[in-house]
N, C-alpha and C positions, 0 to 999 in steps of 0.2 A: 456663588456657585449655581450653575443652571441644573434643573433637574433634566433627569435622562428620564425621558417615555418609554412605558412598556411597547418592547417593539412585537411587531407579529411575530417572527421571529423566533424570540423565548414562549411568546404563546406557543406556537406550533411547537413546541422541544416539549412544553411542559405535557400535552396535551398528548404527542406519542409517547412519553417517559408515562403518564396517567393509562394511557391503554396497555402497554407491555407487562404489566402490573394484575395478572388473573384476578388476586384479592380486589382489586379496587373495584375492579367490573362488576362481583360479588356482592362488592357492599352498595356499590352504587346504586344494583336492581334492587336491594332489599328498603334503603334507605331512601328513592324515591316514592316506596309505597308505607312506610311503616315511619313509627318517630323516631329521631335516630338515638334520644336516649334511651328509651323501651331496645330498640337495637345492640346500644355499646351494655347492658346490664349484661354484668354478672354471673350467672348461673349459678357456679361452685359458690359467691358470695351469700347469697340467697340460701341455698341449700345450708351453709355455716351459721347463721344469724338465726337465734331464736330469744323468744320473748319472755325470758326465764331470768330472773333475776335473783341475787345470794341476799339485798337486800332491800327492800320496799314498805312506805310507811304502811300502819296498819289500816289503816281505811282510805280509802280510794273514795273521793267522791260519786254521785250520781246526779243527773244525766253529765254523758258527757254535753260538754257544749259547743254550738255553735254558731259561729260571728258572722254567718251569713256571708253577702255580698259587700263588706265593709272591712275598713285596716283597724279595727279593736282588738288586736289579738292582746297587746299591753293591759287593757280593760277586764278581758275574759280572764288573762291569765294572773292578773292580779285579787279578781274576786273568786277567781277557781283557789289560788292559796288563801282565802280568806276565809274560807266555806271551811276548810277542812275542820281546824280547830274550835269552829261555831256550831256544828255538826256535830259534834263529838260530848261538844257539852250539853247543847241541845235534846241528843239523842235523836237523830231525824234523818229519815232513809234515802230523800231527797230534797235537795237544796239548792236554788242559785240566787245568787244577790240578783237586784235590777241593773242588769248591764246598759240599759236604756235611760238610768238615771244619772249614771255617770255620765254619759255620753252628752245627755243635756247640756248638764253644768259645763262639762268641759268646753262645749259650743257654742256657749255664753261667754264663757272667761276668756277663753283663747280668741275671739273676736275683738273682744275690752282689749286685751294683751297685746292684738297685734296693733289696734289700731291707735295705742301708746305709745308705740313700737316708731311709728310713722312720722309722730310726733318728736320722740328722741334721736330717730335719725335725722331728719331735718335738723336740731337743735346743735347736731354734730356737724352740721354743712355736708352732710351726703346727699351728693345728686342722683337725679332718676337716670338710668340707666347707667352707672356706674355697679359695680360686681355685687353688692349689699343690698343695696337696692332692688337688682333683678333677681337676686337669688330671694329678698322678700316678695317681692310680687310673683313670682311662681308657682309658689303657695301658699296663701296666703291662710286658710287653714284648710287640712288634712285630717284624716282620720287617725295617723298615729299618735305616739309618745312616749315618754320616756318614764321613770320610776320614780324622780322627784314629782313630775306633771303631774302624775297616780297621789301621792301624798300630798298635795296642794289642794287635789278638789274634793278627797273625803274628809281630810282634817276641817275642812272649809263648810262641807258640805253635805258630809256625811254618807250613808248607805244606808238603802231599802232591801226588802224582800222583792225579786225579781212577779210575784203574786199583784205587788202593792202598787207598780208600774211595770207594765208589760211591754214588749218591743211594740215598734208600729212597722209601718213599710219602710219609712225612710231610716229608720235605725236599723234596719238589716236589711236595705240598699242604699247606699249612702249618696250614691253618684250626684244624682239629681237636687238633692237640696243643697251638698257642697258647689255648686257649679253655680246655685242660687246667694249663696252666702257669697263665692271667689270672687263674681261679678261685684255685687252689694262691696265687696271690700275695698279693693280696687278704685273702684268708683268716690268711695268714702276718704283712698287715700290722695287723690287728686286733690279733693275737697282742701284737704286739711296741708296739702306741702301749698296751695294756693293762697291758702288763710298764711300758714309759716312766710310766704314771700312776701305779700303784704303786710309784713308788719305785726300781727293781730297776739296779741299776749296771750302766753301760756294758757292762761286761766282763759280766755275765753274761745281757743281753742279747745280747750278740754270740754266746756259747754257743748261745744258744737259734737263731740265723741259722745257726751253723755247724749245725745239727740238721736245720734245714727246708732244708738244701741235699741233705744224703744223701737226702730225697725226691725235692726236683727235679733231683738227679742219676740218678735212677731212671728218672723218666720220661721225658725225655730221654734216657738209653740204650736205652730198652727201643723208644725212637718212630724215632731215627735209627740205633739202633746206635754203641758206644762206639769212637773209632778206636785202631789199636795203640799200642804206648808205641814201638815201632818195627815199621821195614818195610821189604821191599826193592824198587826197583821195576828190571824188567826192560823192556828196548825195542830194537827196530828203526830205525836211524836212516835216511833219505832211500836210501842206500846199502843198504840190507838189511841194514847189519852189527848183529852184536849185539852190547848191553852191557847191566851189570848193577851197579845201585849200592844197597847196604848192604849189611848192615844198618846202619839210621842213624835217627837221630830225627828227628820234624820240623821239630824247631828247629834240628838240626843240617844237615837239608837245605838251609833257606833260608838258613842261615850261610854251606854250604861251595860247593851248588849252584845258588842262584838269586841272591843277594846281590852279586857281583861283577859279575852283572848287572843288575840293578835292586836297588838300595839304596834304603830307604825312609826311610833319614835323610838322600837328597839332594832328596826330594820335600816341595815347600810347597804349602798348600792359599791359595787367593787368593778372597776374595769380590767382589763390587759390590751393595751395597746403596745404592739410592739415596734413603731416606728422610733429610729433611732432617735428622731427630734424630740420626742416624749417620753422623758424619764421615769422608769419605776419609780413607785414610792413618794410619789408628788401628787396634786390634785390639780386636776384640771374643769374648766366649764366652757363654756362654747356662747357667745356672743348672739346678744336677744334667743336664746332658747331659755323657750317654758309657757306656762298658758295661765299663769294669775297674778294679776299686778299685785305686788305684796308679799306676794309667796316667795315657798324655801327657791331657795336657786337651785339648779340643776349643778352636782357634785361627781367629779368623777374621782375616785382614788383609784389611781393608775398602779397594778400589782400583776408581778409575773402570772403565768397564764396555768401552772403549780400550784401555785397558791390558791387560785379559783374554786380549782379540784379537789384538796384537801379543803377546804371551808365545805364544799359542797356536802363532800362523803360524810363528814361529823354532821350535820345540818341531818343527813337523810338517816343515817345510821340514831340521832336522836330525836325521830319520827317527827322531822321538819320537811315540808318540801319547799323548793325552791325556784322563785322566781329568774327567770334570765331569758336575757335576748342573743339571736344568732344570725345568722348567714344561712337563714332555712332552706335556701332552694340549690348550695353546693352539694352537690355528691350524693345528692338524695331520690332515694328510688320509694314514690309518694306512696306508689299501688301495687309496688310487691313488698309488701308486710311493713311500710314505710321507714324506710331505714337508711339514716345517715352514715355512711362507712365512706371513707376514701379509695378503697379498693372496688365500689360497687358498681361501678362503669368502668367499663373497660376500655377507655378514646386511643388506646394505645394501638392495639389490636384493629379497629374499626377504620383508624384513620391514619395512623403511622405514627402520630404525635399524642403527647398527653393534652389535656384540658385542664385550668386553672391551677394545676399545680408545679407549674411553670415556674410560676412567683413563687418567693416564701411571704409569710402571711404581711410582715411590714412594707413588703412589696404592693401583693393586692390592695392593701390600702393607699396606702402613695396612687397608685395609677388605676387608681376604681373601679378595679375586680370584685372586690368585695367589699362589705359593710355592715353591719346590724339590719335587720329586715324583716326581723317575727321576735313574739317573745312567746313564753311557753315557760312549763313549770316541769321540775323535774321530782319524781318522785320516787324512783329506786336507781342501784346498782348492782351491777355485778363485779366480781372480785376474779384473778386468778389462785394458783395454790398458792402463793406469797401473801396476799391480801392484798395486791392492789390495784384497784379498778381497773377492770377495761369496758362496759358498755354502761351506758344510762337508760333507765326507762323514763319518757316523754308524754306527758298529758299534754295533747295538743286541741286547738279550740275550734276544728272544720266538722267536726259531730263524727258521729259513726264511720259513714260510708265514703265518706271524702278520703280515704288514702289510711293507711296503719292499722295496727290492729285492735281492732272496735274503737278507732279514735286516739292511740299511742302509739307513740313510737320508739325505734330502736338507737342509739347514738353511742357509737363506738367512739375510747378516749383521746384515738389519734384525731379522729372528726373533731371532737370537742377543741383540742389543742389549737386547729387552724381555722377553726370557725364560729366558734361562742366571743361573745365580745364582754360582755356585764352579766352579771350575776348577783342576787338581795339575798344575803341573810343576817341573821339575827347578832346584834355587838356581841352578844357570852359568847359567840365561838372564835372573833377576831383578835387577833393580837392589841397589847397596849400599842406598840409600836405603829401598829398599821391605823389602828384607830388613832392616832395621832394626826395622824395627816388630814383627817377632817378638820382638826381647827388650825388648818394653814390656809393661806389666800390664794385660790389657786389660781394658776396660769390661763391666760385667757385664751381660749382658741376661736380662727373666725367661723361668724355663721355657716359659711357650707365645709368646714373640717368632715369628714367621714365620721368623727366620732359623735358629730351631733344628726344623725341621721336617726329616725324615728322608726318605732316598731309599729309595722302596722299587717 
């Protein structure tokens, strides 16, 4: 069948049907000078929305944080739940782990990872420029990740007092040493599918990996600075008294002094994909995702999007907060009081048509409207007179003045429904049943599935 050209024709129809139209004319002056989402907001929304919550853990971190010019927000918001319950015991008015330690290690690993990665696709007869292939050399590493990735490089590797290694430029602008690393990869993966064509064994392939790491161990020291092999960290607790702990390793740190507080082997990570192809109640993982050879595999326990909610509420309501990733940038109004609601734009009004919610969510997903995109921690709720939730309060990791209020945000439960994808909390509040499905093998999805998209 031949395609039919836009003819001038339906231009010119469209084009006087567009002027007879007052509203348009209206919106068109405003929205050539003004953004047109600050235009489609809300008003009555805004005016409805407040930062009041029926229930919230008891202590709130300090400072809030943030991730700078870089995709950590999985990093922040993993060590912003980490703090809480190490703060508490501690007794300490402020607190942040070294979000620049992690970021190392994971710059290390996830390089070793990918460039294994190279090696086992080749091993598979996958050729370059076939769909795996270009969806790995694309990026070949990133700033983000996922919750398994999180538990691979502190169980590995431990955690610091953000004091004991400080950010540098490139850990809170990432651009430039990843572009230095993406090249280095790249480069290193020619190397090695060239070695695989010739012939040359595993093993002395893998020689030539362990070679191109003492470079990209280089540049990565030389971009963030390499952390000690130990360190002591000295502090004032709430009380002005002083204490002083090591010398100790990192690993030894989060073994003797943050582990008894937050155990990362009692944390599960829980999905809701609602694509018809992906069954509730099955586990899924996503093909070559993750950043440490050796490490846990990336788990998804695929659970109605209900379920999420109620894990949640019991998590906050027993002064747990909670890790999860979202769809940060639908329906969300950053800098007026930063607030996720579906009703907060109004495309309807503005344009004659809605925006994004066109789809239902297994939709957005199928034809990549939406996907995982930030993670963030959530730490209260509110309730109606029945008792059941309708908004979230949001420690978000852009600092103060970047959007919400003083750094949090708002999330209404309708938002949460079409737009939270994963959520950690702790096994005591999951079922036998759902906890089950971790020790099933799960279903393999490919590398660029939606649901392997990375929080960054």
């Amino acid at each position: 069948m031949s395609l039919k050209p836009l003819s001038k024709e339906h231009l010119h129809t469209l084009r006087h049907e567009f002027y007879q139209c007052p509203k348009n004319k209206l919106a068109q002056n405003v929205c050539v000078q003004k953004d047109p989402l600050e235009v489609a907001m809300s008003r009555p929304r805004v005016e409805q929305t407040q930062h009041v919550f029926t229930y919230k853990i008891d202590n709130e971190a300090k400072p809030v944080c943030d991730q700078k010019s870089t995709g950590r927000c999985w990093n922040f918001a993993a060590h912003n739940v980490i703090r809480l319950p190490f703060m508490k015991q501690y007794n300490l008015e402020e607190f942040e782990f070294s979000q620049a330690f992690f970021f190392y290690w994971d710059k290390i690993e996830r390089s070793y990872y990918f460039l294994n990665n190279v090696i086992e696709t080749a091993n598979r007869g996958e050729k370059v420029g076939d769909r795996l292939l270009s969806f790995m050399l694309n990026d070949p590493i990133g700033d983000g990740g996922q919750w398994d990735m999180l538990y691979n490089i502190i169980t590995k590797h431990g955690l610091m007092p953000k004091k004991c290694f400080p950010e540098s430029f490139s850990s809170e602008s990432s651009a430039r040493m990843n572009a230095i690393l993406k090249s280095k990869l790249r480069e290193y993966a020619k190397v090695l599918r060239d070695l695989h064509s010739s012939g040359v064994a595993n093993e002395d392939m893998q020689a030539k990996v362990d070679e191109q790491m003492g470079e990209i161990y280089n540049i990565v020291g030389i971009c963030l600075g390499i952390p000690p092999e130990t360190f002591t960290w000295e502090y004032n607790d709430k009380n002005k008294k002083y204490f002083s702990i090591g010398p100790v390793t990192p690993l030894e740190f989060y073994e003797k002094f943050v582990k008894p507080y937050f155990n990362l082997d009692d944390k599960v990570c829980l999905v809701t994909d609602p694509r018809p192809s992906n069954e509730y109640g099955k586990g899924y993982t996503v093909d070559l995702l993750g950043n440490v050879v050796g490490g846990r595999p990336v788990f998804y326990n695929n659970q109605p999007v209900d379920v999420l909610i109620d894990l949640v509420t019991k998590s906050l309501k027993d002064n747990e907060a909670v890790w999860f990733g979202c769809d940060v940038g639908a329906r969300f109004a950053r800098f007026q009081g930063g607030i996720q609601d579906l009703e907060i734009h109004d495309y309807k009004t503005l344009f004659n048509v809605d925006v994004q919610l066109g789809l239902n969510k297994a939709d957005r997903l199928i034809y990549g409207e939406s996907l995982m995109t930030h993670a963030m921690v959530f730490t209260g709720f509110g309730v109606d007179k029945d008792e059941k939730p309708t908004k979230f309060r949001v420690e978000n990791s852009w600092g103060e003045s970047r959007g919400g209020d003083k750094g949090y945000l708002v999330m209404t439960v309708d938002w949460f429904k079409e737009y939270t994808y994963e959520i950690v909390v702790d096994k005591k509040y999951v079922s036998d049943e759902i906890m089950s499905v971790f020790n099933t093998k799960p279903i393999v999805l490919p590398a660029w599935d939606p649901m392997g998209s990375l929080a960054h």
